[in-house]
C-alpha positions in Angstrom: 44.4 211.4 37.4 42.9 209.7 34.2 43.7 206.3 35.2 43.2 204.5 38.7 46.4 203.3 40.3 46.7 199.5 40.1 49.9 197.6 42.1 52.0 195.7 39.9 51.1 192.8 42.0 47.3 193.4 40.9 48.7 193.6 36.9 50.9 190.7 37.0 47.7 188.5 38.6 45.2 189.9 35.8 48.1 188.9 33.6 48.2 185.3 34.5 44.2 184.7 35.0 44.3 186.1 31.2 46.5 183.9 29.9 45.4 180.7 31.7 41.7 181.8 30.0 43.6 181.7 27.4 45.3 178.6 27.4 41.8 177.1 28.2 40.6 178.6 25.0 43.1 176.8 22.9 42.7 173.9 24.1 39.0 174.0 23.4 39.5 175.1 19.9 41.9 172.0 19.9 38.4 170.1 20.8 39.0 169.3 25.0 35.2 169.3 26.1 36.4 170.2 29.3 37.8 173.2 28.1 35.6 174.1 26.2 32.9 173.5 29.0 34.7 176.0 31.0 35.4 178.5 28.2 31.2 178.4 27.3 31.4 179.1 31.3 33.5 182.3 31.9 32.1 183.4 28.3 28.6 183.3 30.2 30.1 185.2 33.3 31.0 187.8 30.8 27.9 188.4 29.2 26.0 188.1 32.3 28.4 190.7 33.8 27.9 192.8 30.9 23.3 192.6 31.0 24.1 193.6 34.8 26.2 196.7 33.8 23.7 197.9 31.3 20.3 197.0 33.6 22.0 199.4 36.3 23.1 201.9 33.5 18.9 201.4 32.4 17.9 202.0 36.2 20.8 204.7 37.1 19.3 206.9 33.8 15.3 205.9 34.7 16.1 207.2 37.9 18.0 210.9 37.0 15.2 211.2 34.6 12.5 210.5 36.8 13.7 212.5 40.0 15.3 215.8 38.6 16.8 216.6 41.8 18.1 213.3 42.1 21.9 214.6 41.3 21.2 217.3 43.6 20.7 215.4 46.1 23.4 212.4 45.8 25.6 215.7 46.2 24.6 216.4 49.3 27.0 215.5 52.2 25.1 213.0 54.6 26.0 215.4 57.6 24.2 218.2 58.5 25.8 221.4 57.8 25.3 223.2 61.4 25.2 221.8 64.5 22.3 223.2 66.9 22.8 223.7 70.9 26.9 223.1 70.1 29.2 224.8 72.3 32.0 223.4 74.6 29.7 223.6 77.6 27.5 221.1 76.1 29.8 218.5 76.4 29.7 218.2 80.1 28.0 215.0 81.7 24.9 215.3 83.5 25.0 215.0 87.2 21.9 215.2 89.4 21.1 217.9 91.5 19.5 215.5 94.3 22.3 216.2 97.3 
């Protein structure tokens, strides 16, 4: 699927917090130092969001190049792929043989 699947719940919320950034920007171009205090805010959430996405892009790329079998490896299932000493019989509990 190309795009994730989003509720219209989820839309109609990103929708609203939008336009109530929105409406806070206006009224800072309008010249409301409150708004425009918290427009300078969520404009600094923003970019601070963004330097986190590219440091991790930096570290994520540092690290395929300095491991080659890195994406090997992050492919791997976490389970091992055959069991040793597994048959039905193993399941039993243990019971001691002193009686």
């Amino acid at each position: 699927m190309l795009l994730p699947r989003y509720s219209i719940r989820t839309v109609l919320y990103v929708a609203i917090l939008v336009a109530v950034v929105a409406l806070i920007a206006g009224q800072a171009v309008q010249g409301a130092f409150w708004a425009q205090g918290v427009t300078v805010a969520v404009a600094s959430l923003a970019v601070l969001w963004l330097v986190f996405a590219l440091f991790y892009g930096m570290v994520a790329a540092f690290a395929l190049i300095a491991t080659p079998d890195a994406a090997q490896a992050a492919s791997r299932s976490h389970y091992p792929e055959s069991r040793q000493n597994s048959s039905p019989a193993d399941t039993s509990p243990v019971t001691s043989q002193d009686g």
